[in-house]
KEKE-3310 file (N, C-alpha, C; in steps of 0.2 Angstrom, whole numbers, plus 5000, padded with zeros to 4 digits):
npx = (4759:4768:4777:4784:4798:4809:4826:4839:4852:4869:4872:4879:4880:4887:4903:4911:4924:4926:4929:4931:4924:4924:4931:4942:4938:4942:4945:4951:4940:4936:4940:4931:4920:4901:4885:4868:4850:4840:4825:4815:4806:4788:4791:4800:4811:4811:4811:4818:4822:4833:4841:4844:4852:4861:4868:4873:4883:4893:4895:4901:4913:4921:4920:4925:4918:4906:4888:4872:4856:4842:4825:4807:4795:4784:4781:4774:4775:4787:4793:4789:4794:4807:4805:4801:4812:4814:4820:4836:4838:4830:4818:4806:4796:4797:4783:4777:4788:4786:4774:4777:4784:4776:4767:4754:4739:4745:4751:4749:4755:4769:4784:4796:4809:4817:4825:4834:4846:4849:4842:4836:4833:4823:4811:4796:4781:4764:4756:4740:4733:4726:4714:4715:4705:4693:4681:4684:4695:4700:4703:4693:4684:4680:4677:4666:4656:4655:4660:4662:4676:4688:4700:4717:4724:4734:4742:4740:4748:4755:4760:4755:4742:4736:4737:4729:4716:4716:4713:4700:4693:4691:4681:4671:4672:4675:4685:4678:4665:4667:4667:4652:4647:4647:4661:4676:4692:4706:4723:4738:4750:4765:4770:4758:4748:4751:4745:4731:4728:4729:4718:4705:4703:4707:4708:4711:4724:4734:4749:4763:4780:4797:4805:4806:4798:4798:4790:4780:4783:4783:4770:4766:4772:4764:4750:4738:4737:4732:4738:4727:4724:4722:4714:4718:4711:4709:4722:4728:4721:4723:4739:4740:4736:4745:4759:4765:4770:4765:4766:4772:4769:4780:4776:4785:4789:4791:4794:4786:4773:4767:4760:4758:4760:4755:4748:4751:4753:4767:4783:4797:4808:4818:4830:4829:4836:4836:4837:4843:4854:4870:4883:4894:4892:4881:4887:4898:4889:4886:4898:4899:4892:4893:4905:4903:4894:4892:4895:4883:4873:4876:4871:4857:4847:4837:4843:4850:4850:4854:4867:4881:4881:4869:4862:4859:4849:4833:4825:4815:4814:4826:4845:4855:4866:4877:4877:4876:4888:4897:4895:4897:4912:4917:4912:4901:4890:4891)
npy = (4967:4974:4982:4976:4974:4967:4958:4957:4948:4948:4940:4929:4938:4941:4945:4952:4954:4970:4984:4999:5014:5027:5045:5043:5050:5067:5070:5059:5050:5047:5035:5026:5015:5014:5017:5009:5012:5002:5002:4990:4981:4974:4960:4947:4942:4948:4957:4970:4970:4961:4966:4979:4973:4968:4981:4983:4975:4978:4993:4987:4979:4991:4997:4992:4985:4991:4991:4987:4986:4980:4982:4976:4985:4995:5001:5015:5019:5020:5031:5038:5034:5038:5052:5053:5048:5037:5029:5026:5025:5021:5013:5016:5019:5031:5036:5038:5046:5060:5062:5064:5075:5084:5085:5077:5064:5048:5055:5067:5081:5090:5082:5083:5079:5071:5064:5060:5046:5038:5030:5019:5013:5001:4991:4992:4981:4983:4969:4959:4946:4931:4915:4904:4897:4907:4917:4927:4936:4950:4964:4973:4965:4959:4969:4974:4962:4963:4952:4941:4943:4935:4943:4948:4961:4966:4975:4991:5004:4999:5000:4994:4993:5006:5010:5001:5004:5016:5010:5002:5015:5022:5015:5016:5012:5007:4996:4991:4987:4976:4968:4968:4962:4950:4945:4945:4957:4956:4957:4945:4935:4931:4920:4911:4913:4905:4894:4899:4899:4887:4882:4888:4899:4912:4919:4930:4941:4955:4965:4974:4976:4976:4967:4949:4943:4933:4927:4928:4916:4907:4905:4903:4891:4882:4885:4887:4899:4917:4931:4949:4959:4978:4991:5000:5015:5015:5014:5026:5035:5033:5032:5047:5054:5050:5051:5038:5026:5019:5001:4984:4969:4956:4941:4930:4930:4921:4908:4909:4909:4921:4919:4932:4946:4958:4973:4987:4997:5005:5006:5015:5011:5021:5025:5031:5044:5049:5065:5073:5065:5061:5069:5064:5048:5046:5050:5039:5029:5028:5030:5017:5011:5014:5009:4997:4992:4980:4969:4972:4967:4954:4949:4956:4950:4957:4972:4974:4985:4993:5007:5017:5030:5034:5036:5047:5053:5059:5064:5067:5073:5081:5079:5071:5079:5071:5063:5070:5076:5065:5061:5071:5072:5060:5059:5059:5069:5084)
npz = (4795:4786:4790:4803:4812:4807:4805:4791:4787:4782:4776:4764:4750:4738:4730:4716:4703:4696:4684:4684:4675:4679:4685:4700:4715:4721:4734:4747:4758:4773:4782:4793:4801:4796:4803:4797:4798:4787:4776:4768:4758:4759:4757:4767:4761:4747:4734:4736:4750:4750:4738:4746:4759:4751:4748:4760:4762:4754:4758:4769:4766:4760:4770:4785:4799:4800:4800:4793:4797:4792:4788:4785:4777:4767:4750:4749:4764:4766:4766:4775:4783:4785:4786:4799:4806:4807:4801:4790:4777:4762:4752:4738:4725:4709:4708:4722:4727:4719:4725:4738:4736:4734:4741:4742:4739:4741:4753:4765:4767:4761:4762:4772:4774:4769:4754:4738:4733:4724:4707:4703:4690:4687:4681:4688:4686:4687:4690:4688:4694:4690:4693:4682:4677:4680:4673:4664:4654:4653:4662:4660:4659:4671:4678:4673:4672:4686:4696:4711:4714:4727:4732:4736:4738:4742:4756:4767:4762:4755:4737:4726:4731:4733:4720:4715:4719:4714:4701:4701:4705:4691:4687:4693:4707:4722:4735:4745:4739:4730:4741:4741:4732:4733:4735:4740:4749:4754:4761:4763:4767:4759:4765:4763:4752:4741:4744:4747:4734:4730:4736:4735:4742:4740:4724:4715:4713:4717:4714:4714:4708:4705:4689:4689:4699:4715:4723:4715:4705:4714:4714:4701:4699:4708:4708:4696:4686:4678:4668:4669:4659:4654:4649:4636:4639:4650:4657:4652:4658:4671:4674:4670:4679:4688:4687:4681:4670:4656:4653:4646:4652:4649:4638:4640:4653:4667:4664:4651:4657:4657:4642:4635:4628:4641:4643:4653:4670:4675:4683:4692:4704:4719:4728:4744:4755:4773:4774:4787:4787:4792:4781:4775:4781:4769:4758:4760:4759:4744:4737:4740:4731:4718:4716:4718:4708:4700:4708:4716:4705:4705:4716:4717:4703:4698:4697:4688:4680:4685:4683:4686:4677:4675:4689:4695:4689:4685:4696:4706:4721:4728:4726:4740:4748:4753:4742:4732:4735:4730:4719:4710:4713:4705:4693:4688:4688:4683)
capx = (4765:4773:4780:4789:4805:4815:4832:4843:4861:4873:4878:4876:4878:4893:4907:4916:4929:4923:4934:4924:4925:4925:4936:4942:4937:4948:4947:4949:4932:4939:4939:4926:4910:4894:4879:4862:4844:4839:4821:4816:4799:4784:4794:4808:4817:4810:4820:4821:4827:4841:4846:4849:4855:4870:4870:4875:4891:4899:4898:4906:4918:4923:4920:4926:4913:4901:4883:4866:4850:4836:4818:4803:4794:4780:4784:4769:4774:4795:4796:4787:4800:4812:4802:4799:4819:4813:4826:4840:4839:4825:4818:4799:4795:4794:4775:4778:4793:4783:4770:4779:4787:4772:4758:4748:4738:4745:4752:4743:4758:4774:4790:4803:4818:4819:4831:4837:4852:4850:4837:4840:4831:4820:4804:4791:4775:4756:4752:4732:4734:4719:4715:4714:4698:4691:4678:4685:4702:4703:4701:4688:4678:4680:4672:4658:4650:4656:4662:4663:4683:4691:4707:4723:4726:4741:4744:4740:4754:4759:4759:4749:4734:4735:4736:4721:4711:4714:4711:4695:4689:4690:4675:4667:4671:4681:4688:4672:4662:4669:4660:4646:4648:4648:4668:4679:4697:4711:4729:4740:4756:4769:4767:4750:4744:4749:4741:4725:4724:4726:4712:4699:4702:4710:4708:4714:4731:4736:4756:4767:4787:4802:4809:4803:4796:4802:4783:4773:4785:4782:4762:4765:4773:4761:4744:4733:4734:4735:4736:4720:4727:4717:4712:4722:4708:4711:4730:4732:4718:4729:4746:4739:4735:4751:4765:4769:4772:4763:4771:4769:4772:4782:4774:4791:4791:4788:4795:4781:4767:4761:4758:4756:4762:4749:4748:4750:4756:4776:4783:4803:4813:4821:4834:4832:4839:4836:4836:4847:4857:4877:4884:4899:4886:4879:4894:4900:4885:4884:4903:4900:4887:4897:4911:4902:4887:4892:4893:4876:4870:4877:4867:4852:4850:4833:4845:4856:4847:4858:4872:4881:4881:4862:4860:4857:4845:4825:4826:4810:4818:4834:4850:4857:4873:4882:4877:4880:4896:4904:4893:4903:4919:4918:4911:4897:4886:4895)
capy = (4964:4975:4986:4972:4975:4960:4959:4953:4945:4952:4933:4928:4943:4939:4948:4947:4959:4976:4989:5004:5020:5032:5044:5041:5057:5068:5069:5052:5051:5045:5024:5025:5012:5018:5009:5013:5009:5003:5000:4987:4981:4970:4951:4947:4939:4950:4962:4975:4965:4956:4970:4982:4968:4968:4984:4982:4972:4985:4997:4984:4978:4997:5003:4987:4986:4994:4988:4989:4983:4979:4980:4976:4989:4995:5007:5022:5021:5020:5038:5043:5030:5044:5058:5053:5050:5031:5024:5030:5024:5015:5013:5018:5021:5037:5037:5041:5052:5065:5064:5066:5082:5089:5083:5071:5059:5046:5059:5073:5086:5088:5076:5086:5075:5066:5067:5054:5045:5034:5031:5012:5014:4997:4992:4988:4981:4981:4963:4958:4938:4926:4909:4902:4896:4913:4917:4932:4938:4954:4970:4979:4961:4960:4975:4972:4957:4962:4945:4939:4940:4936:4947:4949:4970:4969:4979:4996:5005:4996:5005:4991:4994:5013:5010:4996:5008:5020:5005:5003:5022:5023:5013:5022:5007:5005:4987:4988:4985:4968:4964:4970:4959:4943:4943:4948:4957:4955:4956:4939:4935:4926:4911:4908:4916:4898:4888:4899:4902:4883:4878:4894:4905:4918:4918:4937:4944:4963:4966:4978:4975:4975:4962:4945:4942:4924:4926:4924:4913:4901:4906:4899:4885:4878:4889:4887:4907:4921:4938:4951:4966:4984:4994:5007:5020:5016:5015:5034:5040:5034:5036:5053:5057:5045:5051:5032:5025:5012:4996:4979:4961:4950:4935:4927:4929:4915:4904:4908:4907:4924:4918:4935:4953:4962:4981:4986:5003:5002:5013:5015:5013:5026:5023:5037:5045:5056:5073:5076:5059:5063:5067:5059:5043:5046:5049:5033:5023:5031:5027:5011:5007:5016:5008:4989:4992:4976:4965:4972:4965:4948:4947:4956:4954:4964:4978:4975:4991:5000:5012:5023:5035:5037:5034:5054:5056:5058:5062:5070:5074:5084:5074:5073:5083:5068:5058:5074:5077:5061:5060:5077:5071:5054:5065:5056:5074:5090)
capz = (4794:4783:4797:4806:4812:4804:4803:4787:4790:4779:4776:4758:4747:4734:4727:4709:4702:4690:4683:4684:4670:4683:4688:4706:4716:4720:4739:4750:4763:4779:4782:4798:4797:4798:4805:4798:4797:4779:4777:4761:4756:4764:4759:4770:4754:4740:4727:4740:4757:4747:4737:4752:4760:4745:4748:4767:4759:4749:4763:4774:4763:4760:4777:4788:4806:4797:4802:4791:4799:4786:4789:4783:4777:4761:4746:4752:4772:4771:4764:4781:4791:4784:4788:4805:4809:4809:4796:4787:4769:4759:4743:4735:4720:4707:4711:4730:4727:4718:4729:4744:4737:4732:4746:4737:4740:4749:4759:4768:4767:4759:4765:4770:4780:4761:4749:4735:4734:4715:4703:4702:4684:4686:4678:4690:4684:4691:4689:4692:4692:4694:4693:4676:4678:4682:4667:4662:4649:4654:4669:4659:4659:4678:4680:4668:4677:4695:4700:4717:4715:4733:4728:4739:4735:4748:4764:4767:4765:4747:4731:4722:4735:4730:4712:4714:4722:4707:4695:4702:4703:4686:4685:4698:4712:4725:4737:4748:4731:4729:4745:4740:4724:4735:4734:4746:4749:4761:4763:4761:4767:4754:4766:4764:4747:4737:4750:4748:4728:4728:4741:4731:4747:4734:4717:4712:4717:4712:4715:4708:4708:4698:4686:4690:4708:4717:4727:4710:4701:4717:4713:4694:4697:4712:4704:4687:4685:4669:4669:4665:4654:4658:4643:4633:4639:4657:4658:4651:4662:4677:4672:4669:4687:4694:4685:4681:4664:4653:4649:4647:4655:4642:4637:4641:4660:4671:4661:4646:4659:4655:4637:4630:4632:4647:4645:4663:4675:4676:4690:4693:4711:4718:4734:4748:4762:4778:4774:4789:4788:4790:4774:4777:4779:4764:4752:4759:4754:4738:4734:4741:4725:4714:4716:4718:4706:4696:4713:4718:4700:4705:4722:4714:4694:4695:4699:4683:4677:4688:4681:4689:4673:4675:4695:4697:4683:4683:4701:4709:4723:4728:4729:4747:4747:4753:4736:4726:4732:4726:4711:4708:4712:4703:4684:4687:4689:4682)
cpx = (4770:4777:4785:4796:4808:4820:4836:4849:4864:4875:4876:4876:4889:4896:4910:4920:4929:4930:4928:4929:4925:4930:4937:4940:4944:4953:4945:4943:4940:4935:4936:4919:4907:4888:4873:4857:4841:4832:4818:4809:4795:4787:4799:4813:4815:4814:4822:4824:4834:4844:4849:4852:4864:4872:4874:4883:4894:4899:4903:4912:4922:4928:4919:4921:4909:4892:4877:4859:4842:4830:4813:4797:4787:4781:4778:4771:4781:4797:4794:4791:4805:4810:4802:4805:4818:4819:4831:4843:4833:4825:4809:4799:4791:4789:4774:4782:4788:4778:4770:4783:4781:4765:4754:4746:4745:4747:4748:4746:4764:4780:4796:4810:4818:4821:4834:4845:4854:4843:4841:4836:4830:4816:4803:4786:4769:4754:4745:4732:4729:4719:4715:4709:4691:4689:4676:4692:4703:4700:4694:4680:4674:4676:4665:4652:4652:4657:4665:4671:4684:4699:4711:4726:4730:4739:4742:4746:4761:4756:4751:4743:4734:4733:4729:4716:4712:4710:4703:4690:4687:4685:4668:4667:4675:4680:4681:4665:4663:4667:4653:4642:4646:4656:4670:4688:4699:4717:4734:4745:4758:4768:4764:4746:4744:4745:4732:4723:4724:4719:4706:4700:4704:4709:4708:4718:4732:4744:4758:4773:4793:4806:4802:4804:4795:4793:4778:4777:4783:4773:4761:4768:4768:4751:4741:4732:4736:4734:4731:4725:4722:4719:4716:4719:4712:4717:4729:4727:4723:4734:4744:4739:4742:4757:4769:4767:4765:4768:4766:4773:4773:4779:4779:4790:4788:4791:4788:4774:4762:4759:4758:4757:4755:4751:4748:4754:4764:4778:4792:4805:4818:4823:4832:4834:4835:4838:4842:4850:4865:4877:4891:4897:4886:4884:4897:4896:4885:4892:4902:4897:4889:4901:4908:4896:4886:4893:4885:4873:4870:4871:4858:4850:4845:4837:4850:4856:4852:4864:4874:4879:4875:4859:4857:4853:4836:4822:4818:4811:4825:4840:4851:4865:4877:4883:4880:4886:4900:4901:4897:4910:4921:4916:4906:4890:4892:4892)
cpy = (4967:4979:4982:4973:4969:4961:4955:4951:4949:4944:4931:4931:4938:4944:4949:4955:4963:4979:4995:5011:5026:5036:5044:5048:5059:5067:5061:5053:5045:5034:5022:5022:5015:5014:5013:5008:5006:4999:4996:4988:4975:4960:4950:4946:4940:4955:4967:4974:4964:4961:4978:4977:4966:4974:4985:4979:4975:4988:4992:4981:4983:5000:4995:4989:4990:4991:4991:4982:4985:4976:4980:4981:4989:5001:5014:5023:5022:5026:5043:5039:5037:5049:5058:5052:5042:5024:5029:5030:5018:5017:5013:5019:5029:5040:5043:5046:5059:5066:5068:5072:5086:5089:5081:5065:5052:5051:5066:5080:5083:5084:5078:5083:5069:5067:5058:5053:5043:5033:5023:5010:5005:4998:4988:4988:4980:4974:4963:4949:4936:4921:4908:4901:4902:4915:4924:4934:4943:4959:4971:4973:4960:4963:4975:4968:4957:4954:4945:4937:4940:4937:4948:4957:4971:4973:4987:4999:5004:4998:5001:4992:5000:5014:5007:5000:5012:5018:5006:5009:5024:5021:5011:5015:5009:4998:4986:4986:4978:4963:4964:4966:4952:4942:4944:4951:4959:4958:4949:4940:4931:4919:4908:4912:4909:4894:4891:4900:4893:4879:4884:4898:4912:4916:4925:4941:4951:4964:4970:4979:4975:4968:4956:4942:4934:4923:4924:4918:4906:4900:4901:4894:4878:4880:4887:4895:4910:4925:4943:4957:4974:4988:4999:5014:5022:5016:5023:5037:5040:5036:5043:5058:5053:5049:5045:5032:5019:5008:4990:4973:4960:4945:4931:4927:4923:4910:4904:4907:4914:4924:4925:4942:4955:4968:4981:4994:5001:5009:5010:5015:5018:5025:5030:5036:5052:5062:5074:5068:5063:5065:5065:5050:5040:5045:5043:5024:5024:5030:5018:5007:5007:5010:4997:4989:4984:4971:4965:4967:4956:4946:4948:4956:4958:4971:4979:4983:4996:5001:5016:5029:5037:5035:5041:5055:5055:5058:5067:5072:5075:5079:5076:5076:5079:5065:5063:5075:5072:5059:5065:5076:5064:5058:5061:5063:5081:5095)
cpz = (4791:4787:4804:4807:4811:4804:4798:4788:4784:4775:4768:4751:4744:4732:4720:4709:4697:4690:4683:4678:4673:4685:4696:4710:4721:4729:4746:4755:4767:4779:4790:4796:4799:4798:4803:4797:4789:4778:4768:4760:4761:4764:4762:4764:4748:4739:4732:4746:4754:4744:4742:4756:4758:4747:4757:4764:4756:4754:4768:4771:4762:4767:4784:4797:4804:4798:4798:4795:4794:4788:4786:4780:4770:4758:4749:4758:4773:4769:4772:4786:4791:4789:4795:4809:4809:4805:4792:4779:4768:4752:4741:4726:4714:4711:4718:4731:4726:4722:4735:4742:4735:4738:4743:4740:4737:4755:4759:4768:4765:4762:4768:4772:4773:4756:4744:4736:4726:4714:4701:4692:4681:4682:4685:4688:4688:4689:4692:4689:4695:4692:4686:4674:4679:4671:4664:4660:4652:4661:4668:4661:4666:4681:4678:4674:4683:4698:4705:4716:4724:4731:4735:4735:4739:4753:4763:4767:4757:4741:4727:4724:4732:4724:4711:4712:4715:4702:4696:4703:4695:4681:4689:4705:4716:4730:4740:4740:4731:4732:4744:4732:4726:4736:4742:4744:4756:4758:4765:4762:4762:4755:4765:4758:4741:4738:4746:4740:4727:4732:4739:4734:4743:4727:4713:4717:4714:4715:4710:4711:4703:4693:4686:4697:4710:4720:4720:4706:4706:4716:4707:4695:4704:4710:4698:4688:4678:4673:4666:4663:4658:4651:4642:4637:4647:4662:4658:4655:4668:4679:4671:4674:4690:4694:4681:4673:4660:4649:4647:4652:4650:4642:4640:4648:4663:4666:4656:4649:4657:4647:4631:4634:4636:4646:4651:4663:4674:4680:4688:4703:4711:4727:4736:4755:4768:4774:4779:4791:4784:4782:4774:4778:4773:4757:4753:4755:4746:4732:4734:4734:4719:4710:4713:4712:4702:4703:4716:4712:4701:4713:4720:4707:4693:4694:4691:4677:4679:4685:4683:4683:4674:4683:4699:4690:4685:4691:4704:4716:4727:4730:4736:4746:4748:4745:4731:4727:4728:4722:4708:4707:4708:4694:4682:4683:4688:4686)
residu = (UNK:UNK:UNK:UNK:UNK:UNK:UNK:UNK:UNK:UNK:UNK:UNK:UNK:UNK:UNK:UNK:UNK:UNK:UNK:UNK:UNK:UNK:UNK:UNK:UNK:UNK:UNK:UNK:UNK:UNK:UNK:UNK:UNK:UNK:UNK:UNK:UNK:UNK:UNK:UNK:UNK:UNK:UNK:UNK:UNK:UNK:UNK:UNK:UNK:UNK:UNK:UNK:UNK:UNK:UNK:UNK:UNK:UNK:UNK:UNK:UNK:UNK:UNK:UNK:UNK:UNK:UNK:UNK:UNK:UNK:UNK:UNK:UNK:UNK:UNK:UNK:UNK:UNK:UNK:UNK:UNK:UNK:UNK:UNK:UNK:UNK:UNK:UNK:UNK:UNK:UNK:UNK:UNK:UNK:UNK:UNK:UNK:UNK:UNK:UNK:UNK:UNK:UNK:UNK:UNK:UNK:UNK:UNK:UNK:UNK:UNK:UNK:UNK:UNK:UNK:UNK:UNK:UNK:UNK:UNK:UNK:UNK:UNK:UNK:UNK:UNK:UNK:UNK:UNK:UNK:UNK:UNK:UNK:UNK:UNK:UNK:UNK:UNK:UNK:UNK:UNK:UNK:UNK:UNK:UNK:UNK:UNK:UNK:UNK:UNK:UNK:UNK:UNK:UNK:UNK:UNK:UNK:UNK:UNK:UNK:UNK:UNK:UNK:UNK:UNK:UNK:UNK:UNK:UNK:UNK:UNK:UNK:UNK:UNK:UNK:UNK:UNK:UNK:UNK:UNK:UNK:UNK:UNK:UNK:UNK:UNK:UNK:UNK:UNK:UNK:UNK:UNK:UNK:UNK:UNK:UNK:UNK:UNK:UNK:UNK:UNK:UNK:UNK:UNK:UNK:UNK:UNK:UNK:UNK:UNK:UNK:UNK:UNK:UNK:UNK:UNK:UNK:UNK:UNK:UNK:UNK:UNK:UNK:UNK:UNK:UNK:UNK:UNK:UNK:UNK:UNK:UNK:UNK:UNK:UNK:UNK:UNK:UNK:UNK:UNK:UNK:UNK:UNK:UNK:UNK:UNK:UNK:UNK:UNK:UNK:UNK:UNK:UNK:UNK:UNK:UNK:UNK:UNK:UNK:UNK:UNK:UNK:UNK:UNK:UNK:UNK:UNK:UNK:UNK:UNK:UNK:UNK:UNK:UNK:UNK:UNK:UNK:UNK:UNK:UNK:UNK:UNK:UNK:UNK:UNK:UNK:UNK:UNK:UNK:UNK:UNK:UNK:UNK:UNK:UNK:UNK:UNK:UNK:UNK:UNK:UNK:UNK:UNK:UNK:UNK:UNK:UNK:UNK:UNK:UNK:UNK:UNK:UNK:UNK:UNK:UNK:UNK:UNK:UNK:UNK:UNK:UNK:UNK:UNK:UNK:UNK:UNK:UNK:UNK:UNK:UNK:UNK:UNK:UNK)
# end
């Protein structure tokens, strides 16, 4: 499902009125729309849908007939949409960046038709949520007494399964194990994972997103779930091998449902482009976000992170020439 060609409307996306610090560059880009492909993440209505989605309205607002077509996609396989000519801007995570420029696991060789555009400088978190009732506080316990969880470790294709999978090697297992436990694990759509943590069919979720995710808050408020923490030891073994960060979950999210800060994986987003996508294209999406960064904030607020002063910074990844050009001409990038 995550590879669905869905399309989002453009309908919905708001406006307000910024002043921006910037200076204006110096050469005008031509006033022709541009149509492209922009491929999001696996929920039709989660942080990455909606916020390309805003981003489709600032280029059309800009660049008037201007058309983006928003599809369904999963952070580990939209970097090979690119590569394969299959879309024309998405969005992954750090993690996947390097990888994909070095040939690493998940991928089998290096990436070359990808190139960044911004560094949207999110926090996304690795949640591992399970029932409440689930007679165990933490990962490491999990593990200990191998319990028949039947877990939802996402799509193939999705960062959180990759990371899972790590989690789990750490303590020499991997997902077939959990059958072998009496458990089971699957793949769950958004429609149908409240339905099944409330009727037992699920009772351990793994997800990893930025901000605060509409798919688990409908979890907490329809669910009896907590969140399991994962040990100091085994955070830094894996961020070791990942690239990614250790953080935590706030106590404070969910309206106070997670009770108590969670150690946890924390990864960043990071918009890309084609490698061989116009730069003339490029430079126009790239003013367009510039220019509206404070409208996108209103459509998505996980994105409020975004700045342009720091949207070329910490990039694993070569800029595309079109972004550097008007990062250049705006005094964003000397």
């Amino acid at each position: 499902m995550s590879l669905l060609h869905k399309a989002i409307t453009l309908s919905g996306a708001c406006a307000i009125g910024l002043t921006l610090a910037f200076a204006a560059p110096a050469a005008a880009d031509d006033a022709k729309p541009i149509n492209f492909r922009a491929v999001g993440g696996a929920v039709l209505g989660g942080t990455w849908n909606v916020g390309l989605t805003g981003v489709g309205k600032l280029v059309n607002d800009r660049y008037p007939g201007s058309a983006i077509n928003v599809l369904q996609g999963a952070s580990v396989s939209n970097p090979l949409r690119l590569e394969q000519n299959a879309a024309d801007v998405t969005l992954t995570q750090t993690f996947n960046t390097v990888a994909a420029r070095d040939g690493k696991a998940p991928y089998k060789k290096p990436l070359k038709n990808v190139a960044s555009l911004a560094n949207m400088n999110d926090t996304s978190r690795l949640s591992i949520i399970v029932s409440a009732d689930l007679p165990v506080n933490t990962f490491d316990e999990l593990m200990e007494k191998k319990l028949p969880v039947r877990l939802d470790r996402g799509a193939k294709g999705t960062l959180h399964n990759v990371v899972g999978a790590m989690l789990l090697a750490e303590y020499g297992y991997t997902y077939d194990d959990i059958t072998k436990w009496g458990g089971a694990h699957t793949a769950v759509s958004a429609n149908d994972r409240v339905g099944m943590f409330q009727d037992g069919t699920l009772n351990a979720y793994l997800t990893l997103g930025p901000g605060q995710q509409s798919h688990i808050q409908e979890l907490v408020l329809n669910a009896k779930v907590k969140w399991l923490p994962v040990s100091d030891k085994v955070l830094k073994s894996v961020t070791a091998k990942t690239g990614q960060s250790i953080g935590v979950i706030p106590a404070d999210f969910y309206g106070g449902a997670v009770g108590r800060d969670i150690p946890c994986i924390t990864d960043s987003t990071v918009m890309l482009v084609r490698k061989n996508m116009p730069d003339a294209d490029v430079y126009k999406i790239t003013k367009a976000i510039v220019e509206g960064f404070e409208e996108l904030h209103a459509v998505q607020p996980t994105w409020k992170t975004l700045v342009p002063e720091h949207m070329a910074d910490n990039l694993a990844l070569p800029l595309h020439p079109g972004a550097e050009k008007y990062y250049r001409e705006a005094g964003i990038i000397k």
